[in-house]
C-alpha angles and dihedrals in degrees: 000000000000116000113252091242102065113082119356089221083065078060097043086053095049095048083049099050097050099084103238102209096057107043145064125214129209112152138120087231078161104055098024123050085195095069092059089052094048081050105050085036087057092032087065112048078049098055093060092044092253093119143042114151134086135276133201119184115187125176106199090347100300113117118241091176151013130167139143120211123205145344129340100198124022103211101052097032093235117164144239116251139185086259102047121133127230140178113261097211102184093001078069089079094076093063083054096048091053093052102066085042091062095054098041078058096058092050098257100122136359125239077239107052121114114256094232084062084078105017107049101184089064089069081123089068104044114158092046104116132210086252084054091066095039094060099040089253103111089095092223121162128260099270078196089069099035080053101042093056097030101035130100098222104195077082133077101236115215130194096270091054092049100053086053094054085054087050092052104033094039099201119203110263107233096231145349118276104293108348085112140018116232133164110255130185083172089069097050100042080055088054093056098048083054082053092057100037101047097037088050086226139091120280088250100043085056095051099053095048102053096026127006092044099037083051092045087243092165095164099050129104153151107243141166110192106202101027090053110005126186140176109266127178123228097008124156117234102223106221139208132193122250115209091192094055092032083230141093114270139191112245097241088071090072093071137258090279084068107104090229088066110035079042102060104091086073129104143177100059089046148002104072102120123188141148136257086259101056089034087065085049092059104045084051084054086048093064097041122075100244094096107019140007125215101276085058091044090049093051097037095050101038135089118242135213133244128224091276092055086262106156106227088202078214119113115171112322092329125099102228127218141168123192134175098233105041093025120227112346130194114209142168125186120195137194129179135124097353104310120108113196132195137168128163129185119201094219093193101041092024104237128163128212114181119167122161127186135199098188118069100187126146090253097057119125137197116196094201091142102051091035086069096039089059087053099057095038104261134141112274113240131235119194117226124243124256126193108256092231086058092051093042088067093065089050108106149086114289126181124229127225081252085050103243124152119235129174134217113207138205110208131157100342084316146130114217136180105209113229093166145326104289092025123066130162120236116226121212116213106231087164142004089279112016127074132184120219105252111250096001127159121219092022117271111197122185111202112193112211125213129209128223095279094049089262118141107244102173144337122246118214120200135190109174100184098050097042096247120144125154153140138230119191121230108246098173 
């Protein structure tokens, strides 16, 4: 990467080789080298068709860049700005945390208090405590799967309708209340249902009066686009690929019977949309003492431990991380009906990432890692390539000491962890056998390990910094 100072034709390149028509800029190239280096970085992975969001990047507050690439709706052309609005997908669940910190402020629950105080048809999980469902540790069941084998799907299934399937169907909970830390949409889509039943109003409405109106989030909503659609300007389709038409595709096209689409009457773990620049707003907010004091911010923005004394590097709706080279970190992802989010926020040197995608193909990226690199005036990595038949032989399904199944996918020249079905991890190569996860924090690195005969046996995962290291077997 060359410093935007040294010749003016690097600029003028740089300018040419952005497609105007399919790009807004908004960056201080001239005050800030950084901003050159974001640009070419995003350019790039534009360029071959890998990214079409957009991407705010702010130091102290200030923004060093700001700039949206490529088209917002397929069918008209329309493009991406610095204002459009997307849907936040998992991002979604700090608007829900804060929530329940804002009534718990005013004296209306306690962090404590047993779910079935509020929500009456889960008398089957007692013990299970508002903070349980905050930190991912309750042990409640995937509502995605009750609904997919229990739900009429001609029809569009709400929370309410999901709490009574769990009433009716009583599926068996995956652990006790924090013996174990597990990722969990059915807890926040419980947290918004208390929301709505001890404020007396709807889980948007709430939202807009104690957080999006007092911080001026103008472009910030709850919506769900085909139980209760509306007309909005300047919104961004979010787009999947379809194998069978060879195009992208709107996920409506995949029937009613796709989950996208008989799942989009729920809230709380999904379906606030927003934009870069509302989303800044918030993470200022975030710092100051309107919303929130210290003792919130300490709980809201710290990892918490399970009954073993197992960190869950999970507060309340924020991913935690402390590294030695960026500092603690706060971070969400999100995935669902086309649209990737992403924002970070460098606790210790106050740094903002925010990147947000309305296309979920298999060949998205997000550059969070070198994103950040850039930031702190690193180089900038480049994986190296690997021959597809090389990276075909990791592809396959392993099987973890806690006997999970994960799966390791070839797709499009690429290497992919498999989270869910609409989320997947892409891996790096760095050597023959070892791959980072793109644009994770603390580093994740996969090692595939050979037998005698070159055959892949097993995968080993290391997290250094959090003290993980283990192995799945390859069973197919």
């Amino acid at each position: 990467m060359k410093n935007y100072f040294l010749t003016l034709l690097i600029g003028i390149i740089c300018l040419i080789s952005c497609k105007e028509n399919t790009e807004t800029t908004k960056f201080q190239s001239k005050t800030n080298p950084k901003a050159l280096k974001l640009d070419t970085l995003y350019s790039e992975l534009y360029d071959k068709g890998n990214f079409n969001g957009s991407v705010l990047v702010a130091e102290n507050g200030n923004v060093i860049f700001e700039k949206s690439y490529g088209i917002a709706d397929e069918q008209t052309n329309r493009k991406l700005n610095d204002s459009t609005i997307f849907e936040l997908a998992s991002v979604s669940k700090q608007f829900t945390a804060m929530g329940i910190v804002q009534l718990v402020k005013e004296g209306k629950l306690s962090y404590e208090d047993d779910i079935t105080k509020y929500i009456p048809e889960l008398n089957d999980y007692k013990e299970i405590t508002i903070k349980n469902l905050l930190n991912h540790t309750g042990g409640l069941p995937d509502y995605m799967e009750l609904a997919d084998k229990n739900w009429d799907k001609s029809k569009i299934a709400t929370n309410d309708d999901i709490l009574k399937l769990f009433n009716q169907v009583k599926p068996k909970k995956l652990f006790e209340p924090n013996e174990k830390w597990d990722y969990s949409n059915t807890g926040y889509l419980i947290l918004a249902t208390i929301i709505e039943r001890v404020s007396g109003q709807k889980f948007g409405q709430y939202l807009h009066e104690k957080i999006f109106k007092p911080l001026d989030m103008k472009n910030t909503f709850v919506y769900r686009r085909r139980f209760q659609p509306k007309e909005i300007q300047n919104y961004a389709n979010g787009y999947i690929y379809s194998d069978s038409l060879q195009k992208k595709i709107l996920p409506d096209e995949m029937g009613k019977d796709f989950y996208v689409v008989f799942l989009d009457g729920i809230v709380g773990d999904g379906m606030v949309n927003s934009n870069p620049k509302d989303l800044l707003k918030w993470d200022r907010a975030l710092y100051g003492n309107n919303l929130i004091n210290d003792q919130d911010r300490n709980l809201i923005f710290s990892s918490t431990m399970t009954k073993d004394s197992s960190q869950t590097d999970y507060g309340f709706g924020w991913m935690i991380d402390s590294t030695k080279t960026y500092g603690k970190i706060a971070s969400h992802s999100g995935g669902w009906a086309g649209y990737i989010s992403y924002i970070e926020r460098n606790l210790d040197n106050d740094k903002t990432i925010i990147i947000l995608q309305n296309n979920s193909l298999s060949s998205t990226e997000i550059p969070i890692k070198n994103t950040r690199r850039i930031l702190y005036n690193q180089e900038v990595e480049k994986p190296i390539k690997l021959d597809n038949e090389i990276l075909k032989s990791y592809a396959g399904k392993y099987l973890t000491d806690t006997q999970k199944e994960k799966e390791i996918a070839f797709e499009n020249d690429k290497l992919y962890v498999v989270m869910s079905a609409d989320y997947k991890m892409e891996l790096v190569p760095v050597s023959k056998t070892k791959f980072i996860v793109d644009g994770w924090s603390p580093e994740v690195s996969y090692t595939f390990i050979l037998n005698d005969n070159g055959k892949v046996e097993k995968y080993r995962v290391i997290q250094e910094a959090q003290g993980i290291n283990k192995t799945a077997n390859r069973i197919k």
